[in-house]
Steps between C-alpha positions, in 0.01 A plus 500: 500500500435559100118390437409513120089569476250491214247733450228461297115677415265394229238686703376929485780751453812195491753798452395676807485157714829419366645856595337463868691106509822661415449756723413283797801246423740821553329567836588139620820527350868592678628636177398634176326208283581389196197501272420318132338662254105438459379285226126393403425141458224270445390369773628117623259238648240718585156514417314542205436886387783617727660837373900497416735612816798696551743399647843578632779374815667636770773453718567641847671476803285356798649436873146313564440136483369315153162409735477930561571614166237261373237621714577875445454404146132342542441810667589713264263293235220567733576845531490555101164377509609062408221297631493134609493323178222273418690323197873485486676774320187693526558892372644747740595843520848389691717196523803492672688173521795394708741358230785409697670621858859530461637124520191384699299192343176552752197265493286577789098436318396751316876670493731353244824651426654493268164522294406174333397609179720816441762299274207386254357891469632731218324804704696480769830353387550735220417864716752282779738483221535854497593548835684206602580330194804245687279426808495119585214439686533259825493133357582591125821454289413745270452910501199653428617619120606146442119384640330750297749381194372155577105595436564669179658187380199296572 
């Protein structure tokens, strides 16, 4: 199953936190991943002060469940040093979001697939743009390039 994930850091050394998400994503993964480029943005509904992120997507090849890959993702987080957050969109040192699962649409609490707000973010359409430019995601008429065309129009 393809699984496209974001990865983002607005927290210590981002490169390096980045590097260790990529790295992790190929461990999971069945096949070599494809992998967008890494691009610093302001940060998006978070709070005030919060430094700019990097941030970049991946694809891989899972044989796991939507539910697993999820949770080996949270884990991951933790592992990087991501606490719970006391405000949403609190800085972190490593995000890693599940934006879709193959032709899945999954909503099972605090799992939603494809991600709800992925379509309406430049910093992850554009890297997923790069790497899978005519993906239509579960639920969606048009590809990713055409989405991304759509928000620059606006």
């Amino acid at each position: 199953m393809k699984a496209g994930i974001a990865l983002g850091s607005n927290l210590g050394n981002r490169a390096q936190h980045l590097q260790h998400g990529f790295a992790f994503l190929q461990s999971l993964s069945t096949a070599p991943i494809l992998q967008s480029s890494v691009v610093e943005t302001a940060p998006v509904d978070c709070p005030p002060n919060s430094g700019p992120f990097l941030n970049a997507v991946a694809q891989i090849d899972t044989s796991g469940t939507a539910r697993q890959l999820f949770e080996q993702l949270k884990a991951f987080e933790r592992t990087e040093g991501r606490l719970a957050a006391t405000l949403p969109n609190s800085p972190r040192p490593l995000d890693l979001d599940l934006l879709y699962f193959g032709a899945e649409i999954v909503e099972e609490g605090d799992l939603i697939v494809p991600h709800p707000r992925m379509t309406r973010r430049r910093f992850v359409l554009g890297p997923l743009a790069e790497i899978v430019p005519g993906l239509i995601l579960p639920g969606k008429s048009r590809s990713i390039q055409q989405l991304l065309t759509d928000l620059d129009l606006e």
